[in-house]
MDTraj code that builds the backbone (N, CA, C; nanometers):
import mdtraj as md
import numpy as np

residues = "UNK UNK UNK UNK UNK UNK UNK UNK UNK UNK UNK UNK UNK UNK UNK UNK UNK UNK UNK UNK UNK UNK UNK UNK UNK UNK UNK UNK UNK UNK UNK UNK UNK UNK UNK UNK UNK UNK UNK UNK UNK UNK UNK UNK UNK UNK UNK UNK UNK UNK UNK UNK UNK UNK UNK UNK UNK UNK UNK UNK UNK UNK UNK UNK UNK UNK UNK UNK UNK UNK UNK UNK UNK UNK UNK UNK UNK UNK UNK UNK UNK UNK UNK UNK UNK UNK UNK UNK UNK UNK UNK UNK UNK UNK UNK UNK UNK UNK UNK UNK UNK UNK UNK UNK UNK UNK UNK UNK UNK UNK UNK UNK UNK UNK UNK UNK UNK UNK UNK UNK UNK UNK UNK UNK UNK UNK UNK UNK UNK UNK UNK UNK UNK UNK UNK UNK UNK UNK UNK UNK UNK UNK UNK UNK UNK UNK UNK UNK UNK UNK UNK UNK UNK UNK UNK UNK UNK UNK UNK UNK UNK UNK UNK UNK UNK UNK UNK UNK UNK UNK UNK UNK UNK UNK UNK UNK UNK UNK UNK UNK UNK UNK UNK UNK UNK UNK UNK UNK UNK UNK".split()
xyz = np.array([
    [0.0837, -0.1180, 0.0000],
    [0.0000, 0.0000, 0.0000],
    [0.0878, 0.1238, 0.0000],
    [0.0502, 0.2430, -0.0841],
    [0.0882, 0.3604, -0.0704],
    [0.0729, 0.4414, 0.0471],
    [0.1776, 0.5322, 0.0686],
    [0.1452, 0.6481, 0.2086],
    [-0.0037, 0.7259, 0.2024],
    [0.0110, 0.7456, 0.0695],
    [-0.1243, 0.8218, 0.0787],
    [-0.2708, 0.6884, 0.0580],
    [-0.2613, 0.5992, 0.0447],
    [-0.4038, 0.4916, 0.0714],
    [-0.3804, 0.5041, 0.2324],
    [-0.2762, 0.4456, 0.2940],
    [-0.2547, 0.4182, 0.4302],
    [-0.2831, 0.5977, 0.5142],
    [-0.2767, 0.6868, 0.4539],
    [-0.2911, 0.8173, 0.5134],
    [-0.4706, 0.8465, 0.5012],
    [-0.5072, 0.7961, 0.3919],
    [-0.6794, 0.8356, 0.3922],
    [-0.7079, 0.7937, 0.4780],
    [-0.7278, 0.6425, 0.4640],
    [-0.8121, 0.5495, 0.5637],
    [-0.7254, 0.5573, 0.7305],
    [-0.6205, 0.6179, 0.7085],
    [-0.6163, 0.6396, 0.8804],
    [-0.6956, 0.8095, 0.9039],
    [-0.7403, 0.9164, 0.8279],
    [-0.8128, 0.9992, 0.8498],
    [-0.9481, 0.9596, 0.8579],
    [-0.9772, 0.9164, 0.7437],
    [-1.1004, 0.8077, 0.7674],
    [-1.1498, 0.7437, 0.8915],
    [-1.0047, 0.6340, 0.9707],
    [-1.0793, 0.5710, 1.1216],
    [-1.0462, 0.7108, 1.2101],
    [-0.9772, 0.7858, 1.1660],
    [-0.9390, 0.9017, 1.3139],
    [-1.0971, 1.0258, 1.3212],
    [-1.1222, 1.0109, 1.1952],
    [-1.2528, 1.0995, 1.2180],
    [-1.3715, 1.0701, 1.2682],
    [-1.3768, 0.9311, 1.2955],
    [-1.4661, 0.8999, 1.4249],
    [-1.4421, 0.9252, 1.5200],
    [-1.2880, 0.9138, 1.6029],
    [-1.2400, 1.0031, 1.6622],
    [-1.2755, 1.1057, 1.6719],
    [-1.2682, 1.1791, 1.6081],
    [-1.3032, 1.3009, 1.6051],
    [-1.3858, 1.3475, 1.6060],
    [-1.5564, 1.2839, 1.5419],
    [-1.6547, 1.3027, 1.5824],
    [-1.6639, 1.2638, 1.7986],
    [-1.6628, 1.1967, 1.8312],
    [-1.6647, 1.1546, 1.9329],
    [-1.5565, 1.2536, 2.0025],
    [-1.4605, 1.2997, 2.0246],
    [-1.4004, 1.4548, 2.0747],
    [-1.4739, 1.5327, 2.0518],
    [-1.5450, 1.5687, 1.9288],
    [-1.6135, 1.7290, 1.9135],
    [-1.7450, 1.7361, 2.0272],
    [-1.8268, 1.5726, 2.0321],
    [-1.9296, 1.5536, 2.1304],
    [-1.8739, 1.6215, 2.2777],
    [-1.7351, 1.5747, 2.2890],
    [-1.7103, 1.5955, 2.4328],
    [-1.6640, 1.7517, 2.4437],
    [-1.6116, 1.8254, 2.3556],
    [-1.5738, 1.9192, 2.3614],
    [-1.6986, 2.0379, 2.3905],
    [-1.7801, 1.9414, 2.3213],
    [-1.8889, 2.0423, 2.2900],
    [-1.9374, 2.0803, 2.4972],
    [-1.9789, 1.9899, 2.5225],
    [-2.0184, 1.9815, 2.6958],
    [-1.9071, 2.0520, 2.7796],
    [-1.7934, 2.0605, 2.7440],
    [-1.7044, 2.1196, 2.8171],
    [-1.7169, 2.2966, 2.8245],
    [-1.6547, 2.3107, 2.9409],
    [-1.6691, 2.4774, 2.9890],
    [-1.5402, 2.5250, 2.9622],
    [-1.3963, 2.4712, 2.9466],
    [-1.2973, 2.4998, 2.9207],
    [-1.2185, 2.3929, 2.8889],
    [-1.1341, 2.4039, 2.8255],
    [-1.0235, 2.3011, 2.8245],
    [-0.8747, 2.3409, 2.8704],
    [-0.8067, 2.2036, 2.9319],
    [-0.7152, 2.2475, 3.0345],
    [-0.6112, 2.2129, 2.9382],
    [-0.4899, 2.1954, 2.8844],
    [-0.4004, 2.1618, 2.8109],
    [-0.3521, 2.0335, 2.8985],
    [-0.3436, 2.0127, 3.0266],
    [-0.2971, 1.8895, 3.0530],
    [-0.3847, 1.7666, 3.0445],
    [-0.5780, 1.7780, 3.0339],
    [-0.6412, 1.6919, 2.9978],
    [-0.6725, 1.7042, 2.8591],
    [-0.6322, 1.7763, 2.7798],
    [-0.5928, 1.7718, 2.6103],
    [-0.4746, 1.6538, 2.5950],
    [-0.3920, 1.6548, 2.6554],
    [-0.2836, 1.5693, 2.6252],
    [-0.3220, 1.4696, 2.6818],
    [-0.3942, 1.4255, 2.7966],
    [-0.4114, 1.2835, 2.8359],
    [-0.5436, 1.2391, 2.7435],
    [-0.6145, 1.3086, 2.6391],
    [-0.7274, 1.2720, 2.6139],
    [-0.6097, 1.2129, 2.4735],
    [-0.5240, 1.2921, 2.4536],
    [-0.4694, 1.2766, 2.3043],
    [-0.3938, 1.1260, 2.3339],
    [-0.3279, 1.1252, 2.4567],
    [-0.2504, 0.9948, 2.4399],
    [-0.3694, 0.8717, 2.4651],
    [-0.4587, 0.9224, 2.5691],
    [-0.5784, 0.8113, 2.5810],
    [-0.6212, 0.7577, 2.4091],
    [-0.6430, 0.8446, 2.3463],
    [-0.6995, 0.8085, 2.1999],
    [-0.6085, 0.7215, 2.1407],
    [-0.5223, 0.7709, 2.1001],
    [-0.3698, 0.7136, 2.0441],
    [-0.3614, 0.5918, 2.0773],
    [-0.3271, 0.5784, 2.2201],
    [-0.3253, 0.4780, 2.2721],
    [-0.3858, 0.3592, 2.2736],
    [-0.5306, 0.3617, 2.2522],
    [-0.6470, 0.2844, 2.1841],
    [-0.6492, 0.2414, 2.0411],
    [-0.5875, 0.3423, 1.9635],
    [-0.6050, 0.3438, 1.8486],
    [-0.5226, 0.2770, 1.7559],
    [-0.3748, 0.2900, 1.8053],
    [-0.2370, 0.2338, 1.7995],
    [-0.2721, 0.0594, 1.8553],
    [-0.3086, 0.0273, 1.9633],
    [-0.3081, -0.0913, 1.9974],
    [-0.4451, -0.1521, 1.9099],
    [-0.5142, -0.0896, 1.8802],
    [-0.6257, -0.1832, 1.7877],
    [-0.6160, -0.2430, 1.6614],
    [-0.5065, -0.1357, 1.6074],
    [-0.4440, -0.1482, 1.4671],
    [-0.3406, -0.2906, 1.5048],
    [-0.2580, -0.2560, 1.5907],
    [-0.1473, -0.3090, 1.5978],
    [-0.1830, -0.4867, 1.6183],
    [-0.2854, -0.4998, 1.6940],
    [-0.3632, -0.6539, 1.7162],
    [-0.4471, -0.6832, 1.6062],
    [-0.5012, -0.5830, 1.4927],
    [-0.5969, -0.6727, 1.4157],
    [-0.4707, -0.6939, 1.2973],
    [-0.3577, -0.5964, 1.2917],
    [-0.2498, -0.6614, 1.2309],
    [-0.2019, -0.8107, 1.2243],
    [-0.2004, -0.7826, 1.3696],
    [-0.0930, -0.9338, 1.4212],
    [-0.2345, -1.0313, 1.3708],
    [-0.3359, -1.0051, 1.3813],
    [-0.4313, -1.1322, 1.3533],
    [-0.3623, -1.1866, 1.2327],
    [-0.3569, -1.0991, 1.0916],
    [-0.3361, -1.1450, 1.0254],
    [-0.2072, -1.2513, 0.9779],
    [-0.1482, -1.2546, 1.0894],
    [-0.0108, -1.2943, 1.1018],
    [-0.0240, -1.4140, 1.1592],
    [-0.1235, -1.4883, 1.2102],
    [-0.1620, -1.6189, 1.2486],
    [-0.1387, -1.6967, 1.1386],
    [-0.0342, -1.8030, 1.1260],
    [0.0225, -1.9119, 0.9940],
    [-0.1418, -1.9192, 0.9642],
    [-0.1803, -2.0096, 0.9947],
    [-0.3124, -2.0220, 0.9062],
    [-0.3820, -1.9073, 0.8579],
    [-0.4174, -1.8262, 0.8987],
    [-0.4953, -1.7164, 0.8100],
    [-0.3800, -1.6522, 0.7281],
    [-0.2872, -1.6445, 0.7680],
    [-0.1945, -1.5540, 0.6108],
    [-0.1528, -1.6745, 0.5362],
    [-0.1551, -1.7701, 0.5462],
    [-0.1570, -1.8794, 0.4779],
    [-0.2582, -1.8836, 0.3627],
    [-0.3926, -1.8793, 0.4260],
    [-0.5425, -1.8749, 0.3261],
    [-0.5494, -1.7691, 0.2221],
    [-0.4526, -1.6179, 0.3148],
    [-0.4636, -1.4798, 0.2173],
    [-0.4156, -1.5128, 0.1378],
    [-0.2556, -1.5774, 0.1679],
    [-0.1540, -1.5854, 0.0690],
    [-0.1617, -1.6467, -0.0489],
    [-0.2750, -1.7797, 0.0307],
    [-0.2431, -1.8702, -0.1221],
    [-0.3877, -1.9121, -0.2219],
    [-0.4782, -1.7997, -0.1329],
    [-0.6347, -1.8160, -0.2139],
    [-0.6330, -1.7050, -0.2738],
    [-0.6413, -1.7141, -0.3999],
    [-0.6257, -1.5815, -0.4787],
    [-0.7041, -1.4929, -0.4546],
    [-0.7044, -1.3692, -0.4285],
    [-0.7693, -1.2322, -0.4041],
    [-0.8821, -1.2633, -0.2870],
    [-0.8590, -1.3268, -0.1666],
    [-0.9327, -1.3567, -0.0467],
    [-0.8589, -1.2415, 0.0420],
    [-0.7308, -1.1979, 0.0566],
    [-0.7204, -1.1503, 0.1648],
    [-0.7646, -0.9866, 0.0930],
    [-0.7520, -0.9344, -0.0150],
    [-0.7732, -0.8329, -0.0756],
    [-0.9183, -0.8408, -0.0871],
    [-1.0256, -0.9238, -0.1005],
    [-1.1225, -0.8660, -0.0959],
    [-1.2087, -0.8757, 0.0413],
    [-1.1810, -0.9309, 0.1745],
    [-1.1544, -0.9722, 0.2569],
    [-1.1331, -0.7590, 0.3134],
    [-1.0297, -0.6996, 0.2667],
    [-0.9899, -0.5894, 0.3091],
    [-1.1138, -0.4949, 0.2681],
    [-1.1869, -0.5450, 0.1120],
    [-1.2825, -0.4196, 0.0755],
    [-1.3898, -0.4620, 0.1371],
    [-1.4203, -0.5266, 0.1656],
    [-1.5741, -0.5455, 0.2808],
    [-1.5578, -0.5043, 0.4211],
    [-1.4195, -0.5107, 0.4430],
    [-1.4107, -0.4501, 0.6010],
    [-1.3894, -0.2303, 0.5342],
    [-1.3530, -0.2369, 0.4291],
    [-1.3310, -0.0960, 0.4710],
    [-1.4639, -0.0512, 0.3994],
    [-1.6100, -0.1134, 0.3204],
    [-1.7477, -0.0966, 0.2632],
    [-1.8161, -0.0556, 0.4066],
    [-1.7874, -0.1663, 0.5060],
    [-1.8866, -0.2218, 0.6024],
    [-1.8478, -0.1137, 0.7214],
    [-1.6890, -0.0749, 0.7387],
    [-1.6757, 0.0669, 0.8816],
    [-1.7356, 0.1900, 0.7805],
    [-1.6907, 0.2652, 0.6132],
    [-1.7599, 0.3216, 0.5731],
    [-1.9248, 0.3385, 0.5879],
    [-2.0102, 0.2515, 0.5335],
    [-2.0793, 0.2586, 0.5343],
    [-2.1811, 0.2740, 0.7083],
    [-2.0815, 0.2250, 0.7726],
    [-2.1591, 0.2341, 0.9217],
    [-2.1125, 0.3647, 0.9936],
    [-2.0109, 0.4578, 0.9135],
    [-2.0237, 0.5602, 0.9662],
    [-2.0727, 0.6540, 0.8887],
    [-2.1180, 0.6457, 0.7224],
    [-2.2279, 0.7136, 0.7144],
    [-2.3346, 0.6943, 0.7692],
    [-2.3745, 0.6062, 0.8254],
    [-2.5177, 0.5404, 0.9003],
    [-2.5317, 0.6226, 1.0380],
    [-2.3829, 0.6595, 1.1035],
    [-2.3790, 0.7734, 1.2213],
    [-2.3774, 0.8931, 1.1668],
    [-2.3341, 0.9304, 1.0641],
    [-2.3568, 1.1169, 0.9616],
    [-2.4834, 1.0671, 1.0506],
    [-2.5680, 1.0104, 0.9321],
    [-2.7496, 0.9880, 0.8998],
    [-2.8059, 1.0139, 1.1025],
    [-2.7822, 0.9301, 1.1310],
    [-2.8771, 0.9074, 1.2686],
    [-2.8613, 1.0405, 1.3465],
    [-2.7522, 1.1024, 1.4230],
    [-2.7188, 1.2627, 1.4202],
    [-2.8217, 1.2281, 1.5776],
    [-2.7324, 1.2031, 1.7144],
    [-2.7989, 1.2813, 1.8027],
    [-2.7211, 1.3555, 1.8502],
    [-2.7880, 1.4399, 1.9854],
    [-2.7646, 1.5233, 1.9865],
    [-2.7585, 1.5078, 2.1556],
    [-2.6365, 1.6692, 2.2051],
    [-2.6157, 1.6590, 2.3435],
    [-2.6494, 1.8065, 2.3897],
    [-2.7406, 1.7760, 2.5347],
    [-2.8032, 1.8495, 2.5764],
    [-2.7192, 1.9964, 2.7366],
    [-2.6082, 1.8863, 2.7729],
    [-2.5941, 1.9450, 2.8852],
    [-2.4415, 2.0104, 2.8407],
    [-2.3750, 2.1036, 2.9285],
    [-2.1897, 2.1453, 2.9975],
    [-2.2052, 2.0861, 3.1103],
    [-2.0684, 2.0478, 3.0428],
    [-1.9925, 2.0009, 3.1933],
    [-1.8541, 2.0896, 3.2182],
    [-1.8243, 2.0965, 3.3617],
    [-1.6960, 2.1563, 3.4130],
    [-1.6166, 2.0444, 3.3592],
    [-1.5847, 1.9352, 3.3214],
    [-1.4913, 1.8830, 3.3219],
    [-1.5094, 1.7436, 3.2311],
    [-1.4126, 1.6295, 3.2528],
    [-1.4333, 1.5070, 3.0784],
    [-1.4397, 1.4056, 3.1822],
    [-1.5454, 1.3078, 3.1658],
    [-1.5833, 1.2230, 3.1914],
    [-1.5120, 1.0998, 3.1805],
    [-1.4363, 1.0300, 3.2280],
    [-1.3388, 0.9494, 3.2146],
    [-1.4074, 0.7838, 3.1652],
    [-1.4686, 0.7638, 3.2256],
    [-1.5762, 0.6557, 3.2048],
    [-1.6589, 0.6397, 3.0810],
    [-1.7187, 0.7911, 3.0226],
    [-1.7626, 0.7723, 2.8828],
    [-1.6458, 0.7790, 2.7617],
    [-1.5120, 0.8763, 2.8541],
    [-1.4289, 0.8720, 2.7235],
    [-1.3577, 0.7252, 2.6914],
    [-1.3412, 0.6096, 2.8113],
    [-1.3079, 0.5137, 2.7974],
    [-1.3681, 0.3899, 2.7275],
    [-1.5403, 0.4155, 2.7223],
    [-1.5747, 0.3379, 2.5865],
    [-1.6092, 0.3772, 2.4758],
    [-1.5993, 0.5591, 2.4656],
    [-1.5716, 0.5513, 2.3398],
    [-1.4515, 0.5390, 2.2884],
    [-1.3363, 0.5403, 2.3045],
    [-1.2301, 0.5183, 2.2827],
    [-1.2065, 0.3641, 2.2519],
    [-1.3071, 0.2548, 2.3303],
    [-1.2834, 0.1320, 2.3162],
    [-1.3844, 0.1335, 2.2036],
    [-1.4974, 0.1905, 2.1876],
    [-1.5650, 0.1387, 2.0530],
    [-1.5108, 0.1843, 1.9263],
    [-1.4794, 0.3103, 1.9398],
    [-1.3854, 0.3373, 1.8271],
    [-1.2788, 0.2938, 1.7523],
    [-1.2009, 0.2532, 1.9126],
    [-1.0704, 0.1577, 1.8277],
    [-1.1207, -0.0050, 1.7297],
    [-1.2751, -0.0168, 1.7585],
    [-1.3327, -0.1445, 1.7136],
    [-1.2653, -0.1295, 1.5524],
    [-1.3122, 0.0169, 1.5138],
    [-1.3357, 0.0168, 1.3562],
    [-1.1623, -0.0177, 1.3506],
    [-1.0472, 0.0680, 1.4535],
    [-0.9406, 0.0558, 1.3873],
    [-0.8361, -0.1048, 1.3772],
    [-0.9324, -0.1781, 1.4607],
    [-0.8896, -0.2896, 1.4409],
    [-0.9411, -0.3815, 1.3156],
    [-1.0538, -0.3496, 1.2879],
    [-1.0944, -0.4218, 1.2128],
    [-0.9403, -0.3376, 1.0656],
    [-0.9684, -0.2342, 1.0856],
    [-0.9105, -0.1339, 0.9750],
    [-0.7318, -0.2120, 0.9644],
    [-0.7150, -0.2347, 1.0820],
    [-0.5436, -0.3474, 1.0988],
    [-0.5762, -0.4096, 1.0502],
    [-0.6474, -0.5343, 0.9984],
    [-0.6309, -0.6601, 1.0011],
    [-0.6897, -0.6035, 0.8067],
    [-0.7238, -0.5349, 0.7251],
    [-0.7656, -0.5049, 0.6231],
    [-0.5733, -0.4216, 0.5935],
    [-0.5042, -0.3416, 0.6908],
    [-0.3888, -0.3525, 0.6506],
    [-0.3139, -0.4579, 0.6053],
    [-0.3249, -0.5555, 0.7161],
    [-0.2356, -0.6843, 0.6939],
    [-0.2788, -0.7387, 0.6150],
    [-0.3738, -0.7669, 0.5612],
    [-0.4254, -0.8227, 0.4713],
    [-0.3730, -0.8062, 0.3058],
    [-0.3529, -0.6263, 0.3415],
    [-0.2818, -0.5350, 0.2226],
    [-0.1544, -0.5315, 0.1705],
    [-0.0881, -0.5950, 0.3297],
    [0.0953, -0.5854, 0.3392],
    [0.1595, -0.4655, 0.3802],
    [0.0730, -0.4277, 0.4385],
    [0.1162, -0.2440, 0.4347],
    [0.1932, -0.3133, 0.5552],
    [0.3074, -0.2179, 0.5848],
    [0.4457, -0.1824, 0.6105],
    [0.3192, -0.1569, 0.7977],
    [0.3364, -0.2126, 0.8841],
    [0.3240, -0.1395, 1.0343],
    [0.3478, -0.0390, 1.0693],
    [0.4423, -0.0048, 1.0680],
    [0.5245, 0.0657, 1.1154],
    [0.5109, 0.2131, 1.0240],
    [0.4611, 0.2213, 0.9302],
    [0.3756, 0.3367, 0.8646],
    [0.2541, 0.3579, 0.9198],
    [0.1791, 0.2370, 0.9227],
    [0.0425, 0.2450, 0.9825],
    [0.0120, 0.3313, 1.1041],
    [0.1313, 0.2329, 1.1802],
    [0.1213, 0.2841, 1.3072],
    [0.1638, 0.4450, 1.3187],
    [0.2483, 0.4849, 1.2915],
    [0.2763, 0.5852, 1.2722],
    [0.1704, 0.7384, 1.2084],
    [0.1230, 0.6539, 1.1177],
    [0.0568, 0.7538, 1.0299],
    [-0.1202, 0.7747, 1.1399],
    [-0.1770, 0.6297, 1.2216],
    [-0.2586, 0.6344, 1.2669],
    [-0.2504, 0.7055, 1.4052],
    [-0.1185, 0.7162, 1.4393],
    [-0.0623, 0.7912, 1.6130],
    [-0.1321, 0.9275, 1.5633],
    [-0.0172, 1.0250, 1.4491],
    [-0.0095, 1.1068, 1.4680],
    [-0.1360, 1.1791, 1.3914],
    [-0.2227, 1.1255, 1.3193],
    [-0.3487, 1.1545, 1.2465],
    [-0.4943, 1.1871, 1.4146],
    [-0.4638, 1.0574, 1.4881],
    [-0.5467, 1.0996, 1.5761],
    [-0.4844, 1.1960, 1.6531],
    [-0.3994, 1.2013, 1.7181],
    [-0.3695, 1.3076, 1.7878],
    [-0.4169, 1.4460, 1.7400],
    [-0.4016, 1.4934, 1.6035],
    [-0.4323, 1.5927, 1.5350],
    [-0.6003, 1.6207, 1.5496],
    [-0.6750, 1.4776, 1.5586],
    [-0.8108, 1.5226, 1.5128],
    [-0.8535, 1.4939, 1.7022],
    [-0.7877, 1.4650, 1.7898],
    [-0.8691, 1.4821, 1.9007],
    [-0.8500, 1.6247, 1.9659],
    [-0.6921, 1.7065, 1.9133],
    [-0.7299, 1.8391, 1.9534],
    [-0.8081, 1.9122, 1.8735],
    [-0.8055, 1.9078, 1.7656],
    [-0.8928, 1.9993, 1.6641],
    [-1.0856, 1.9524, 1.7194],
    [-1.0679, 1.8251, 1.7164],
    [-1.2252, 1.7883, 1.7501],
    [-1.2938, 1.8507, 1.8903],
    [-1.1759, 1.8605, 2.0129],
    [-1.2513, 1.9324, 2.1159],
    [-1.2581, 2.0809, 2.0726],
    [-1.1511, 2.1770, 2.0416],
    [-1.1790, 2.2792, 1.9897],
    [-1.2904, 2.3072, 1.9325],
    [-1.2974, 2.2590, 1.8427],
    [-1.4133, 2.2564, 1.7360],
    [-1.5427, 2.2326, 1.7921],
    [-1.5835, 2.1247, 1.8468],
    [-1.6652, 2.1209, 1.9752],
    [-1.6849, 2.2388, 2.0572],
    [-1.5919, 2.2866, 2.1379],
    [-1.6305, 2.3862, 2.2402],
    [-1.6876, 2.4885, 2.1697],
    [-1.5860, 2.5474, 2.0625],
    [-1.6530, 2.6438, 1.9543],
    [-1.7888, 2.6508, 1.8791],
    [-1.7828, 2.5606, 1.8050],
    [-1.9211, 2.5173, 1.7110],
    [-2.0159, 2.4099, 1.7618],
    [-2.0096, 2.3615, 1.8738],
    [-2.1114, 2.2484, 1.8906],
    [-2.0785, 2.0866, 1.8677],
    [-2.1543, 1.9911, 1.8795],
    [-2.1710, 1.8905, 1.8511],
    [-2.2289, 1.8773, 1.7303],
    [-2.2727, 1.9869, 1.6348],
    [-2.3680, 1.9358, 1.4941],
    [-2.2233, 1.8807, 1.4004],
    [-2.0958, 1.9042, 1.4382],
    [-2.0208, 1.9130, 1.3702],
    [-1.9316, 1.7541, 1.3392],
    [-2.0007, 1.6668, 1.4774],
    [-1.9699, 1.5248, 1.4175],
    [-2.0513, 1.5007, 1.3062],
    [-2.1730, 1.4757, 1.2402],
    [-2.2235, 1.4276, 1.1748],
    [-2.1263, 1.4686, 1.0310],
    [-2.0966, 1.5493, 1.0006],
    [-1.9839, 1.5835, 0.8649],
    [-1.8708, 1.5027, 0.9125],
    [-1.8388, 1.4897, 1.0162],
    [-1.7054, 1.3939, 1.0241],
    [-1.7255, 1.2897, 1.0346],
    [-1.8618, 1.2541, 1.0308],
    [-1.8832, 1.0467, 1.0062],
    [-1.8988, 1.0384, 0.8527],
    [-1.9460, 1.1496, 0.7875],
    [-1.9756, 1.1461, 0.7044],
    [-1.8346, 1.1432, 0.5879],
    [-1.7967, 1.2561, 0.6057],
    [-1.6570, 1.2596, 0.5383],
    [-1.5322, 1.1229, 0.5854],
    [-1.5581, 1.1040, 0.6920],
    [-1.4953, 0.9156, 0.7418],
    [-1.5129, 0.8704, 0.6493],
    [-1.6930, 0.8646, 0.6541],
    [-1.7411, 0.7375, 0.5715],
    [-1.7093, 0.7242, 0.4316],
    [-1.7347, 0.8408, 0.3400],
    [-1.6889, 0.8455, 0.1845],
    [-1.4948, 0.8135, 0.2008],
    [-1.4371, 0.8627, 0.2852],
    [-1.2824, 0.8066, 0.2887],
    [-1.2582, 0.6577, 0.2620],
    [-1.3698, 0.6323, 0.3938],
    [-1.3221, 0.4395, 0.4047],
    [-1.3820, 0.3949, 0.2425],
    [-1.4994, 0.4388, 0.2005],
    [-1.5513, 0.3781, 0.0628],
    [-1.4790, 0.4132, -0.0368],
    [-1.4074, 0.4987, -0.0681],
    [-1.3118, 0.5384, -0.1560],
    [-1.1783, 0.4637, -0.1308],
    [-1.1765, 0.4026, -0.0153],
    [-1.0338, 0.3150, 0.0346],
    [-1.0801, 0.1614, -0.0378],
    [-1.2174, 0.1182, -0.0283],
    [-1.2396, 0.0037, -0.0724],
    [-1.2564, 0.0005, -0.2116],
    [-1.3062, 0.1176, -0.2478],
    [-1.2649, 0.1134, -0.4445],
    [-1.1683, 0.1030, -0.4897],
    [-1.0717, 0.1778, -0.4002],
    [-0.8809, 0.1782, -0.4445],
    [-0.8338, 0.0675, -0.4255],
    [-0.8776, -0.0487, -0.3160],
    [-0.8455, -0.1761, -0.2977],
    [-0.8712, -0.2269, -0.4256],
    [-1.0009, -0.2380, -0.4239],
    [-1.0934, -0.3042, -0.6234],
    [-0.9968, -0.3079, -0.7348],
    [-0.9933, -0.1496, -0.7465],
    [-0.9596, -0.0602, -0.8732],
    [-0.7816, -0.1366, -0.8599],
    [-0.7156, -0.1283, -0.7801],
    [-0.5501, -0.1672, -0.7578],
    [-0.5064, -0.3187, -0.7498],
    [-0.5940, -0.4264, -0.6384],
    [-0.5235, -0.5176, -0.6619],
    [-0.6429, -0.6075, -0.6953],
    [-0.7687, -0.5665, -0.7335],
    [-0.8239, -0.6926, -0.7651],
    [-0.9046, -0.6604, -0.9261],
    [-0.8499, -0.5551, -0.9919],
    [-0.9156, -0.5475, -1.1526],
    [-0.7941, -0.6517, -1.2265],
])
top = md.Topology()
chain = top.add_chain()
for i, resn in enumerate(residues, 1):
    res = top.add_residue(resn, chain, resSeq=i)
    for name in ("N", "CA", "C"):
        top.add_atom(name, md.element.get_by_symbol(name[0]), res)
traj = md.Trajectory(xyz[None], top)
């Protein structure tokens, strides 16, 4: 895979991220720079290890075995996982709720499962790497420093403009990841 396929689709899983920061930003009364940075490594941190395990899945002898030697299984295998997180985060654009209260401060408990549901998509999104051959160590890299970027911009953006402002970022996710599964199509399986 190219830097720039491996750079979409990590904007792509980070902008759920990012929808999910702008929610929290939005409830907040200020932001402190030292719970900016623990929210940024909290994300990362989730995000990096989800990739990094649905990688290694693929690295089980038997399943890279099946990719390897069933023609275009592990490649199309990759475009149904990146159809199926696309399409389910246009399905969050579409549904669009909405938050009612401020809070003085970030909820540690809600940021900890969204952070765990989120990293769902980026694991699935690893194991559609490995599947690809993409290089880790780009991935990882490119997926660290992509979220970090969109969990400060997303609380900002939040405190500033609201919560209406996830629904464009599931949305714009979602056309990323579907444009990641055409480039899969269009590259290694025409």
């Amino acid at each position: 895979m190219s830097l720039i396929e491996i750079l979409i689709i990590s904007i792509g899983l980070s902008l759920d991220v990012y929808a999910v920061v702008v929610c929290q930003g939005a409830v907040l009364l200020n932001i402190e720079k030292s719970k900016l940075l623990k929210m940024s490594l909290f994300f990362c941190a989730w995000q990096v290890a989800a990739v990094a395990i649905g990688h290694a899945v693929t690295l089980i002898p038997y399943l890279a075995d099946i990719a390897h030697n069933v023609s275009y299984i592990g490649e199309s295998i990759s475009v149904i996982i990146f159809t199926v997180m696309g399409a389910y985060m246009l399905y969050k654009a579409w549904k669009n709720e909405g938050i009612l209260e401020r809070l003085s401060d970030i909820n540690y408990t809600q940021l900890s499962a969204a952070a765990f549901f989120t990293s769902l998509d980026a694991f699935f999104a690893g194991m559609g790497f490995g599947l690809l051959q993409a290089r880790f160590y780009i991935v990882a890299l490119s997926i660290l420093i992509v979220t970090a970027f969109m969990v400060i911009l997303g609380l900002y953006t939040g405190m500033q403009l609201g919560y209406e402002q996830k629904t464009k970022a599931y949305g714009i996710g979602g056309i990323l990841l579907l444009i990641s599964a055409v480039d899969v199509v269009l590259k290694y399986l025409a």
